[in-house]
Structure formats: C-alpha cells, structure tokens
TIVOTI-639708 format. One record per residue (C-alpha): residue in one letter; x, y, z. Coordinates in steps of 0.02 Angstrom, whole numbers, padded with zeros to 5 digits, always signed. Layout:
AXYZ;...
//
This chain:
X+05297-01483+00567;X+05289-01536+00739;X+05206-01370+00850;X+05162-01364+01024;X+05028-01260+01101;X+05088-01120+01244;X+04962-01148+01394;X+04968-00951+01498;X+05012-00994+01676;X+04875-00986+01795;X+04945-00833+01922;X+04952-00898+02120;X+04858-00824+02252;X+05028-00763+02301;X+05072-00691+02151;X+04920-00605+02158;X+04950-00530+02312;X+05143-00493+02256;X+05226-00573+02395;X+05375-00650+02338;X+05553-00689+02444;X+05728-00639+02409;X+05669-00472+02327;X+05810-00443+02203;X+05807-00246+02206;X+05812-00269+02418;X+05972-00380+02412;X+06126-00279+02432;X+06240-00253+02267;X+06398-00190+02223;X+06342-00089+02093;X+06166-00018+02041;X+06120-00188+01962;X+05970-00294+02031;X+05944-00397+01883;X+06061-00463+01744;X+06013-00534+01585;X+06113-00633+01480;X+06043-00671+01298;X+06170-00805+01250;X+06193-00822+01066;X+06279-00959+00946;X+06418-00970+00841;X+06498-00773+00786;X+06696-00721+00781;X+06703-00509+00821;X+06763-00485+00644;X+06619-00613+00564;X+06495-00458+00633;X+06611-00301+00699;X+06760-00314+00575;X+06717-00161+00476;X+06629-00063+00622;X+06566+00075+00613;X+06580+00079+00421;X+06431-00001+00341;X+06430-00011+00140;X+06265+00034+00147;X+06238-00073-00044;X+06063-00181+00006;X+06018-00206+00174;X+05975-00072+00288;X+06061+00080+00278;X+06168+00112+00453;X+06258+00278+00454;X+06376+00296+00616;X+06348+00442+00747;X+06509+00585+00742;X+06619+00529+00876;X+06594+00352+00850;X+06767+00255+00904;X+06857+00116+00801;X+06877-00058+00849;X+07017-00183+00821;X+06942-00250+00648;X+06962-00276+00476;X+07102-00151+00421;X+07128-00096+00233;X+07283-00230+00217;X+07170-00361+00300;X+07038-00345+00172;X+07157-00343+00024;X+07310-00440+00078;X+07241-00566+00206;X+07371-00671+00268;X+07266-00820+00236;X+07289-00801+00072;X+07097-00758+00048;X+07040-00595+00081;X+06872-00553+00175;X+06715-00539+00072;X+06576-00438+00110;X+06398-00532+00153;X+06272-00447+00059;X+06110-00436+00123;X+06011-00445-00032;X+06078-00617-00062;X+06005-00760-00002;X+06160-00864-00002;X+06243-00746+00094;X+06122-00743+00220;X+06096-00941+00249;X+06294-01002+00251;X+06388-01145+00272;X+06428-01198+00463;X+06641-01203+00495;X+06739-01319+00583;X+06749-01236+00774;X+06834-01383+00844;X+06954-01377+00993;X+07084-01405+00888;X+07051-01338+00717;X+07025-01151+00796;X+07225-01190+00884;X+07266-01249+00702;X+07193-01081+00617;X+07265-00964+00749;X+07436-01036+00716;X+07546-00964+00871;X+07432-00789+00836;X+07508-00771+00643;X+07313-00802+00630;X+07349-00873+00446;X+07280-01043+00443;X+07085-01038+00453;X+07088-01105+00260;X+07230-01223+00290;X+07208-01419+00307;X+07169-01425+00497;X+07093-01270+00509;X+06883-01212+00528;X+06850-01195+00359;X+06715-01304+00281;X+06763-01391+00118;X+06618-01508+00100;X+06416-01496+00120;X+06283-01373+00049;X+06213-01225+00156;X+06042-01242+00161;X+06003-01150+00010;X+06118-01306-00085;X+06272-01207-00128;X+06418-01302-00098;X+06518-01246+00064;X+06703-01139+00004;X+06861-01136+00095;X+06839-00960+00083;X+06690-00925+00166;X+06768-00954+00339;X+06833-00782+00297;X+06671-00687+00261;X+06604-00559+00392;X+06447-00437+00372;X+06432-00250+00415;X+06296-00130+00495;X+06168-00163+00334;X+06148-00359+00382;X+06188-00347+00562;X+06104-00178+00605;X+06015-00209+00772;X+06201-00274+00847;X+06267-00096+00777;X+06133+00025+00830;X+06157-00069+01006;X+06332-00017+01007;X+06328+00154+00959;X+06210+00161+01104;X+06265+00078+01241;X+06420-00008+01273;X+06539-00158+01190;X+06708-00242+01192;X+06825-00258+01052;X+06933-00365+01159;X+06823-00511+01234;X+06863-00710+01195;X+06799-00881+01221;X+06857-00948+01395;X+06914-01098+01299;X+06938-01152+01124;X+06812-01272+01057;X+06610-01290+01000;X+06456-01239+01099;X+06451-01344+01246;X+06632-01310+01333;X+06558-01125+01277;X+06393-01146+01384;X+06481-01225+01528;X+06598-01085+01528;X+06460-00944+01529;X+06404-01033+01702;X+06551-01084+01784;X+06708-01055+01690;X+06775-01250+01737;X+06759-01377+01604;X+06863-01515+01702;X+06800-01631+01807;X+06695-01735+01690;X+06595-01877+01794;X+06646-01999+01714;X+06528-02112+01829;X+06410-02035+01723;X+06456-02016+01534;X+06392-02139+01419;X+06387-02176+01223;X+06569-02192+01184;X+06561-01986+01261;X+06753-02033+01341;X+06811-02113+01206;X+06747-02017+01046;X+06853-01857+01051;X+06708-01769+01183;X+06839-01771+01315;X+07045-01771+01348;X+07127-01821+01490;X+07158-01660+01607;X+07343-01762+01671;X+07257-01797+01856;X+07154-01959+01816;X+07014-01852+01753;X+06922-01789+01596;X+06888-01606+01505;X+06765-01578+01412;X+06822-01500+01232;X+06678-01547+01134;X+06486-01549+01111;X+06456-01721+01230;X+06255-01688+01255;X+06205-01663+01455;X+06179-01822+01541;X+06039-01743+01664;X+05928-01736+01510;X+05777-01839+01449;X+05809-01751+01275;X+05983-01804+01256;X+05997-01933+01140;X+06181-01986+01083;X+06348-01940+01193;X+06332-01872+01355;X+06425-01811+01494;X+06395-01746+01663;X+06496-01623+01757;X+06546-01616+01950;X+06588-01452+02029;X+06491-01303+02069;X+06412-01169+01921;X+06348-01007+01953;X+06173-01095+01997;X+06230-01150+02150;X+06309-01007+02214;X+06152-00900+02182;X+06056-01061+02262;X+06164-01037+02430;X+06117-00846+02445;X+05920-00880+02408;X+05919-00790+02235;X+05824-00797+02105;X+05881-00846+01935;X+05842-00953+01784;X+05876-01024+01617;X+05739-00994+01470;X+05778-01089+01324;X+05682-01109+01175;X+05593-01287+01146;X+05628-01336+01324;X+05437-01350+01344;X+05425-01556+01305;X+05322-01609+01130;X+05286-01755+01229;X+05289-01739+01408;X+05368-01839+01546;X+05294-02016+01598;X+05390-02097+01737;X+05388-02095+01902;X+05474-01963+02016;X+05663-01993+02038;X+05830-01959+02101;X+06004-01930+02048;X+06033-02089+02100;X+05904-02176+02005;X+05895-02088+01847;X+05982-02188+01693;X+06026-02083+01533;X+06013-02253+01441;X+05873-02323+01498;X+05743-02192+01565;X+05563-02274+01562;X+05439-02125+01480;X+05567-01992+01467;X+05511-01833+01390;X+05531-01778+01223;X+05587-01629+01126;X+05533-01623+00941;X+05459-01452+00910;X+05539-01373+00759;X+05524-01199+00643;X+05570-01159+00468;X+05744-01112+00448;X+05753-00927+00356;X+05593-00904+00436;X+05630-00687+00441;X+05689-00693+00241;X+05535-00812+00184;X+05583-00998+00249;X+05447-01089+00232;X+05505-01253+00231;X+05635-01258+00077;X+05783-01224+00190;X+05749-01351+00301;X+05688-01343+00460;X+05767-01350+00633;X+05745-01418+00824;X+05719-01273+00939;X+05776-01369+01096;X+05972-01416+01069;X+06025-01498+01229;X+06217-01470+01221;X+06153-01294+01218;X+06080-01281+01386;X+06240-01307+01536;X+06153-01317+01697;X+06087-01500+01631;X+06269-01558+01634;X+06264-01532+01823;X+06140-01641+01938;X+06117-01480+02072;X+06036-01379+01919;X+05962-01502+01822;X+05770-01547+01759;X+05820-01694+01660;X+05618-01719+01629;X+05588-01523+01563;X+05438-01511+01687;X+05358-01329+01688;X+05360-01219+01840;X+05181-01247+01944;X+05141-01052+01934;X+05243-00916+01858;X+05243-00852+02033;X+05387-00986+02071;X+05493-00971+01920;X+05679-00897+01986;X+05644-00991+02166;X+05592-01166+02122;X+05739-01259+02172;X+05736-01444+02179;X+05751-01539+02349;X+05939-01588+02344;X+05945-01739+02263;X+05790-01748+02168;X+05706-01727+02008;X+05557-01654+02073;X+05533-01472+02039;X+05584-01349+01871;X+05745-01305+01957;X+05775-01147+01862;X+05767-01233+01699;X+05633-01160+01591;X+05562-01141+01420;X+05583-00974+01348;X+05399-00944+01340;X+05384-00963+01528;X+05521-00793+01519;X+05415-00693+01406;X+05242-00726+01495;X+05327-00676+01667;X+05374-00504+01578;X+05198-00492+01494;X+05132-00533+01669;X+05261-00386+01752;X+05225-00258+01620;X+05016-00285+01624;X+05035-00244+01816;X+04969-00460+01865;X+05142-00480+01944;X+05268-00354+02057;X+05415-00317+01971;X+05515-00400+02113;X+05463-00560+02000;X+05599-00536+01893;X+05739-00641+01935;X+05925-00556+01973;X+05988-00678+01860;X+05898-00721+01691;X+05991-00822+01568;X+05891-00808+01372;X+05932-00961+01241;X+05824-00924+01063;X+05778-01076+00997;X+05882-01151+00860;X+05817-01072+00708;X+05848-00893+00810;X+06027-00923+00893;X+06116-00861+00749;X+06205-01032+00707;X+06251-01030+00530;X+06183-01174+00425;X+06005-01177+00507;X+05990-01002+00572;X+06059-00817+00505;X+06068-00664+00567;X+05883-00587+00535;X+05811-00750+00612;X+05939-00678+00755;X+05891-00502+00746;X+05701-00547+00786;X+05732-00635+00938;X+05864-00519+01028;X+05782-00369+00984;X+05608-00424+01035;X+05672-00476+01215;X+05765-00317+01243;X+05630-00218+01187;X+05512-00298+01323;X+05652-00307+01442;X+05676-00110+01424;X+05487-00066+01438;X+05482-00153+01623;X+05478-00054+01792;X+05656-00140+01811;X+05745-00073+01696;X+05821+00080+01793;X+05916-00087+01879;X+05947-00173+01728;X+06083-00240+01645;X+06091-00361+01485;X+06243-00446+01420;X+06229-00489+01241;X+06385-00645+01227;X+06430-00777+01117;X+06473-00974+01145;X+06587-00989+01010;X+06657-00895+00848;X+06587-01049+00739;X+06783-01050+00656;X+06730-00873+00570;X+06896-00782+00531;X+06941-00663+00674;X+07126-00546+00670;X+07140-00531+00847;X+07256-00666+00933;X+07250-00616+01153;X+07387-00716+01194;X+07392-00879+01307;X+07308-00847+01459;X+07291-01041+01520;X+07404-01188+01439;X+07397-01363+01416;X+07478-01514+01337;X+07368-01645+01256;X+07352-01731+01111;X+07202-01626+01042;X+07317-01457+01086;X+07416-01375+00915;X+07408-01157+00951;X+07599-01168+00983;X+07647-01333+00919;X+07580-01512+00905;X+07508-01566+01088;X+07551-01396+01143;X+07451-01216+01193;X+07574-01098+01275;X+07717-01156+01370;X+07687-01122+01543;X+07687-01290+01655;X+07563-01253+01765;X+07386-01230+01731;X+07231-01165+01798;X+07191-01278+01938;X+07304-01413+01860;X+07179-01468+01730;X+07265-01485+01547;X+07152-01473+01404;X+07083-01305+01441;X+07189-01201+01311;X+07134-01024+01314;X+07094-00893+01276;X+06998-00954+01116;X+06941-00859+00972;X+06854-00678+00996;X+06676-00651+01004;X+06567-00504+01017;X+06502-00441+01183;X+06374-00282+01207;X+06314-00207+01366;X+06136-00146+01369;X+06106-00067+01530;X+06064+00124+01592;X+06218+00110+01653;X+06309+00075+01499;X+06450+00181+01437;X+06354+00269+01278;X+06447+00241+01097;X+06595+00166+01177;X+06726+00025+01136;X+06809-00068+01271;X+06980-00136+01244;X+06998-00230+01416;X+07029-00421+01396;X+06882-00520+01423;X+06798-00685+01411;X+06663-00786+01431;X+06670-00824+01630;X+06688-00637+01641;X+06504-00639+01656;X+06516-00764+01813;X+06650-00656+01872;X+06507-00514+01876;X+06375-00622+01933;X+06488-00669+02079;X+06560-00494+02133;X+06392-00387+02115;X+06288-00523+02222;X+06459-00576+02335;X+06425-00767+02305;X+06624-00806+02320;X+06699-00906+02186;X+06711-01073+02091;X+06841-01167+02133;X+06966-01178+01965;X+06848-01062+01852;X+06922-00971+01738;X+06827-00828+01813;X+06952-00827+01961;X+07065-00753+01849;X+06940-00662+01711;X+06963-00467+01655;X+06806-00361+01744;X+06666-00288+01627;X+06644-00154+01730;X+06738-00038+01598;X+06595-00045+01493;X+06479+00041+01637;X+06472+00201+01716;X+06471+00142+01882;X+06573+00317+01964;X+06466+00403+02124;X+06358+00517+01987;X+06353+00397+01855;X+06273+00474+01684;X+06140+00368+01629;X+06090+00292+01448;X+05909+00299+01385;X+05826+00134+01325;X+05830+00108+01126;X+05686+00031+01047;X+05726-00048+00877;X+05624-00131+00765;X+05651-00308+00757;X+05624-00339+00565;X+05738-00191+00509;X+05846-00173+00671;X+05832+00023+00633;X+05789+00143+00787;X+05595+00241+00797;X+05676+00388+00745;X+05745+00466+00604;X+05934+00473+00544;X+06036+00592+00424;X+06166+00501+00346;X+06253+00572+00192;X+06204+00713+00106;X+06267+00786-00069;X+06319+00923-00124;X+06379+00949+00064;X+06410+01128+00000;X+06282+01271-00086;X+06293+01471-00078;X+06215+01569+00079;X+06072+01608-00063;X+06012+01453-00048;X+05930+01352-00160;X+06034+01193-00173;X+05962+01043-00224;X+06019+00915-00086;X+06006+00731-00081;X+05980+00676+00107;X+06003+00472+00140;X+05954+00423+00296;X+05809+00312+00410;X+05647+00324+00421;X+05612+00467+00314;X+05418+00473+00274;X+05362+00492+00087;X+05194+00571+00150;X+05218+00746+00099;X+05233+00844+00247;X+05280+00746+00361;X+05477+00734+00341;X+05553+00925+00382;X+05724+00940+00343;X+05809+01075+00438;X+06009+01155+00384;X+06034+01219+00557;X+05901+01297+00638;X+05812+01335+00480;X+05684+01222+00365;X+05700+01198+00191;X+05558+01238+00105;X+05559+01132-00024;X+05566+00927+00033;X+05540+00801-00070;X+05560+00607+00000;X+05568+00468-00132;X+05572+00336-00009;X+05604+00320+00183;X+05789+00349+00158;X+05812+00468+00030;X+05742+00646+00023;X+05788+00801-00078;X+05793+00966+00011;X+05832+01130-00058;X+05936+01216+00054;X+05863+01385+00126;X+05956+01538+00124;X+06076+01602+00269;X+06172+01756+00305;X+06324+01664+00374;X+06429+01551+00299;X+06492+01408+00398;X+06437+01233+00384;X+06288+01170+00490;X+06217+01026+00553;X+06086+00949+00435;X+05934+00858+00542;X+05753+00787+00502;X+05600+00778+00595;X+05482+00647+00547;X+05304+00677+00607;X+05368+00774+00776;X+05514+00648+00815;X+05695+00732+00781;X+05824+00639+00703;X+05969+00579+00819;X+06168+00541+00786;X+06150+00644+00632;X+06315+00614+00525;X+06312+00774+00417;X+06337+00949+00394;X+06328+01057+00250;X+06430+01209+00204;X+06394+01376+00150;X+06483+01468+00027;X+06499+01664+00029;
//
C-alpha cells in the first residue's frame, strides 16, 4: 500500500508571536458566527440515513433511543415501507452484516435521478433509466440488486448523524442544487453556477463524452464528474470553469479560508518549474505531482485489504481546482501553518498553496490552536473538510463507520477549541448517490436538453426562462441530509424550510457581506438561518462529544424499560436498556425519581436490572442512571406506580 509520511509544520516566528491579519472574530458579521465549517460528505439521499428518524430498531448496531419531545421528519411512512410505489419496499441495513455495511454504488447520473423522480410520482428509481445498479459486486463480491437503491439505515448504523440531531439542529427539507454526481455537487457547494465551462480549457473528449450539455448560449454545463483541469492529479476528462466561487469573494475582503482534503498532500511531489495559467498544460505537464496514497476500504469493520483499497485524493472531489483563481494544480504545502487561510497566489500564478490543502495541514493547525503554539485567530472564517476516499461515505469503497470516524473526530476537536463559542459546522452532502428518497421539492430552475427527462424527454419543468439563461441546470435534485452543529443551533429540532446546496454560499455570503455570484443558484437559495437561534438573547447549545467508534455520547442513556409498571411497595424487577451502563458493580445507580434502587444489576453496558424501590405516591416517574457521577441525559422512560 502506497503511505506517505506527515512532516509537523515548523511554526513561524510570527506564529509564534500570534500576529496574524484579517482576525476572523474582529471582522464584522451578521450573526454571532466567526468561523464556519463545512465537512462535505459523499453520496447519501435523507431517507438512505433519516427515513425512519427518530425510530431506530435497535436489532445489532448501537442501540439509539430518541429524547421525549423529539419531532418527526418527512421520511419513510408505514405505507412507504410496505407498499412502496417502486414496487420494492425499503429494507432495513443491518449493522451486524457486513454486506449491508459495504454496498453497491447506484447510478446518480444527471439523468437517471430525473428518470427515478418521474415528474415527483418518485416511482422509478428501479426502472430501466433509473439509479439503481443491476450489474457489479460490492466490495465484499455480492452481486449489486435493483433493490438495493431502495435500502436506507436507522440510528443503530448511523448513530453519530442521529445523536447530532437530537442535539443540535437539521433539515428535513434540503436538496442538491442540481441533479447529477459529485462534481456539479462540489461546484455547487462553492459557487452555486455550473455553466460556463472553459471550454478553452477542457480536454480528453470532456465536451464530447456526456461531461457537459450545451447551456443554449454557445456554452457548456457541467452535469457530470469531468476531473478539474487546474490539477496535476487529474488524469482522464477535465474541465475548467470561468466565473467567480465563494474563494474569490472571501479573497476580495482579505479572509481567511481553505479547503482540507484528504490525500491532497502529493505521493510524489511536484518537479517543474514555476508557472502560470497561461503556461500550464493539463496534457502535457513536465514533472507534475502525483497522488497515489491509498487505505483499506472497511478499514472501521476490519478492512484489511480484502475489500479493496481506495485513493484518498479524488480530484473531481475537490471544486476550487476547476477554477484557475483558486487553484494549486501542483498540491504544494503551505510554507508554515502560520499562512494556511491567507496564502493566496499572485493572480495568475501557480506559486503559493492558495487555500488548497491536505487535510492533515487542518488537523495540525487545530492541534497547534488547542496546545496554546498558535492564537485562535488562526482558524480560518471559512474551513471547508473533504475525508479522504475510504472516509467520505461513498458506497462501494467507503460505509458509514469508515464515515462516522472521520466526522466525529473533527467535530470533536473542532468543539474543544477556544472558537467554538463562534462556531458553526455544516454537515452537507454532494449528491444522494441515486439512494431512494420520498420527497420530490418541486422545480425550482428548468431546462431543455437532451440529457433532461423529470417532466418529459429533454424536459425539467416548463418554465422558459432559466437561472441566468443557462439550460442544463435542472433543479432542485434529489434530497440530502444537512445538520447544523453550532452553539447556536436550534437543540432537537427539524427544519422544514427548502434548502440546497448553495444555501451554504448563500450563508457564507450574507454573514461576511461578500455580495453575490453572478447566476448562482445561491441568488435565489432558501436561508439556513431557521436552524439557529440567532434572536437578541439567543439560548445556546452545549458541545456533544461522541465517540467516534460507537457514535454514542460520554454519558449514559435510559431507553426502554419493562415492566414500565410495579406497586408503590416496590420491589419490581425492571429491565433498563440503555448506553453506557457500567457492569462494574457499583458504579451504574439507577434512580425511579428521586429515589435509588437498591438492588442494580448490569449485564452489559446497555442492559441493567433494577428493582424498583418503594414510594408512597403513585404516579409514574422518570427513570434515570448515573454512571460513575455522570447523569444520564434525554432519558426516554418512566415507570408507573400502582396503588
């Protein structure tokens, strides 16, 4: 397996003296957030993860029991799991199944999602032209189903994404910009405008092989995964992209920001001579820099090789490359981690990491910031997080535990920073991967190509104008999870305003006032301020530490409990399921109300028996554990007692 070694940056004599410009918590905001992050994830429809929220089967997997109060979500109803109108009905991942963890990849085309949605009857994702997969193995060598495009998992696979969102804050109601893959994903995350395709500067067939459409002006969209040009690792089609993203407009106010993305750090580095925009050649770059460095995939449920293994660095993946302003087509590493957020390239040349970095250089600058080496003004306003491949949550060569490790790790470091009081983090998706979702939003943007079919063939909506006069940007696409992680974060709450991906530019662009992108879909995006608290004595949300193997919180849980009813004499034998119980004996305390049972007996970390204590009242009452002095929280049960 191809490794490569991560050298700790040397710290500057200015970083040691924490001077540093364009302090993010001094430049004026429009809300309480300084710094945004945005962990930017691969390939999940809402209902693939969220269609059974907040009802976990709790059969394998860890046990997730939902806090009282918890709202519903626009998911996977009773007639939806037994009469799909797909003719196949949803099945249940289990996470004590190996196959069910490391699945088959779907087709998540431009057209094939149209195809599936069918006009919103949303009844033709195992139909000819539609995402499911009919051919191939996943990687454990089953052969790929029809009916797996319709398969979704709950809280006991999933468990970090659910334990975020009875915390904090997430939409039920938030879509892909466009339809289509990763890339027109990735561009829209950064500047909502897939048009205007260079076409100067597209090469291997990228115009001609289904990459692109005509957008009825002389131009080119983007609709599929066409590699960046701007990239020494870019090795088959490849497109650039004119037109501002996000970058730029943080680049005109002197902020910092940056994209981490795992494996951007070059196997083999960079050989050449310095550069220009002007000189560089996607086809014929002398000493270009490589990017081989690969893990296991499964490497969280025992990969070690058998699965496969898989690229970290996926080019199509990262979307400032696409753009010449924002690009490092030669992966070089920022001089000092003192720079990293500010190093912008002299207009016009290659010569500098221009916000593009690997995600090591992320998690050393937070190391550096929590260890007291670096001011906390180091963190940039805007950080953009990419796992490597084998961690994005791709199905076919990564799964969701792979997933689990990275996102919770970086939010758990994130949290434990000085900056998190100013914090925001924006967990998003590029694409549903195909995965079966209910929800159809409507036509917010038409067009009228060839590759087009949501309301007929070479047709998505029938309005004749749209955005910015570019066809080939059908939308909205296929619905995606989105969670807000933030102090300010509505707690345990479900937002049903209409967003999508460019919604996060639209943030990016109203908190910081950096104007807007000319023909970005942000110019017309729904606001995710509904999922803050952002009123004049906003309430604010404590951090949430999870584990990152189990995605369960550091404290205990009561679940279920049975009987849920006993006499005021006490002496009921209860079962108590629940998380992180402790079989030491001693150290779990069950209390029924305010008093403790006497009697508790724990079999394993989520099952105890407690004998309920006697009362003189009857009444039911809540039922709560301490584990070694820390209480239980979002307890689910109550028990009753009888006269």
């Amino acid at each position: 397996m191809a490794t490569i070694a991560v050298v700790p940056f040397q710290l500057s004599q200015a970083a040691s003296a924490g001077t540093r410009q364009a302090s993010p918590a001094k430049v004026p905001t429009t809300s309480p957030i300084k710094h945004l992050v945005v962990i930017y994830q691969e390939n999940v429809s809402f209902d693939h993860y969220f269609g059974t929220y907040p009802n976990a089967t709790n059969v394998h997997g860890e046990p997730f029991y939902a806090a009282p109060g918890t709202p519903s979500v626009n998911g996977l109803t009773p007639a939806l799991l037994t009469s799909n109108p797909n003719g196949v009905n949803p099945r249940r991942l289990d996470p004590g199944t190996i196959n069910d963890i490391l699945t088959c990849d779907q087709n998540h085309g431009y057209t094939a999602e149209q195809v599936a949605e069918d006009n919103g009857a949303m009844d033709k994702f195992t139909a000819a032209g539609g995402t499911a997969t009919t051919t191939g193995k996943s990687p454990t060598g089953v052969n790929c189903q029809a009916s797996d495009v319709m398969n979704y998992y709950d809280g006991n696979t999933v468990t970090a994404y659910w334990n975020y969102a009875q915390h904090f804050a997430m939409s039920d109601n938030s879509y892909s910009s466009t339809f289509g893959p990763s890339a027109p994903g990735a561009v829209n995350l950064i500047s909502g405008q897939t048009g205007g395709v260079d076409t100067a500067h597209s090469v291997r067939n990228a115009l001609t092989d289904g990459d692109t459409v005509s957008d009825g002006t002389g131009g080119q969209t983007l609709i599929s995964d066409a590699q960046p040009y701007w990239d020494d690792c870019s090795s088959r089609d490849a497109v650039a992209l004119s037109g501002l993203n996000v970058g730029d407009l943080l680049n005109q106010q002197h902020l910092s920001w940056g994209w981490f993305q795992g494996g951007f750090t070059p196997s083999a580095p960079y050989t050449g001579s310095p550069d220009t925009a002007s000189t560089y050649n996607q086809l014929s770059e002398p000493g270009r820099a490589a990017c081989a460095t690969v893990h296991n995939v499964g490497a969280a449920v025992g990969g070690t090789g058998q699965w496969g293994t898989k690229t970290d660095y996926i080019a199509h993946h990262e979307p400032f490359q696409y753009y010449a302003s924002t690009a490092n087509p030669h992966h070089l590493a920022p001089t000092s981690l003192d720079v990293v957020g500010t190093d912008t390239a002299t207009p016009g040349e290659f010569n500098t990491a221009n916000h593009q970095y690997d995600m090591s250089t992320f998690d050393q600058l937070v190391s550096a910031i929590h260890n007291g080496e670096l001011s906390p003004s180091h963190l940039p306003a805007v950080s953009f997080l990419k796992a490597p491949g084998y961690e994005d949550g791709h199905a076919a060569y990564s799964d969701p535990i792979d997933e689990q490790n990275f996102v919770v790790n970086e939010i758990n470091s994130i949290e434990a920073l000085p900056t998190w009081k100013s914090t925001a983090i924006v967990i998003a998706y590029d694409d549903s991967d195909g995965y079966y979702d209910n929800a159809f939003p409507g036509v917010a943007n038409s067009s009228h190509t060839t590759a087009d079919s949501l309301t007929g063939a070479g047709a998505c909506g029938t309005g004749a104008t749209s955005l910015y006069n570019e066809q080939g940007r059908c939308g909205y696409g296929e619905r995606q999870p989105l969670i807000v992680i933030s102090p300010y974060a509505k707690s345990n709450d479900v937002s049903h305003t209409v967003t999508d991906q460019s919604s996060i530019t639209k943030f990016i662009e109203d908190n910081w006032s950096l104007g807007q992108i000319p023909g970005s879909f942000s110019n017309i995006a729904g606001s995710l301020d509904d999922l803050f608290n952002f009123g004049p004595n906003p309430t604010t949300t404590p951090a949430l530490f999870l584990n990152p193997t189990t995605g369960e919180p550091n404290y205990p849980i009561v679940g279920s409990i049975a009987p849920a009813t006993g006499p005021i004499a006490g002496g009921t034998a209860v079962t108590v399921n629940g998380v992180n119980f402790s079989t030491a004996p001693g150290a779990t305390v069950i209390k029924f109300g305010e008093k403790a049972s006497k009697s508790v007996t724990c079999a394993s970390t989520t099952t105890c028996i407690a004998v309920s204590p006697k009362t003189n009242t009857s009444g039911p009452v809540a039922v709560s554990a301490t584990v070694q002095g820390v209480k239980s929280e979002n307890d689910a049960s109550a028990f009753t007692y009888t006269p």
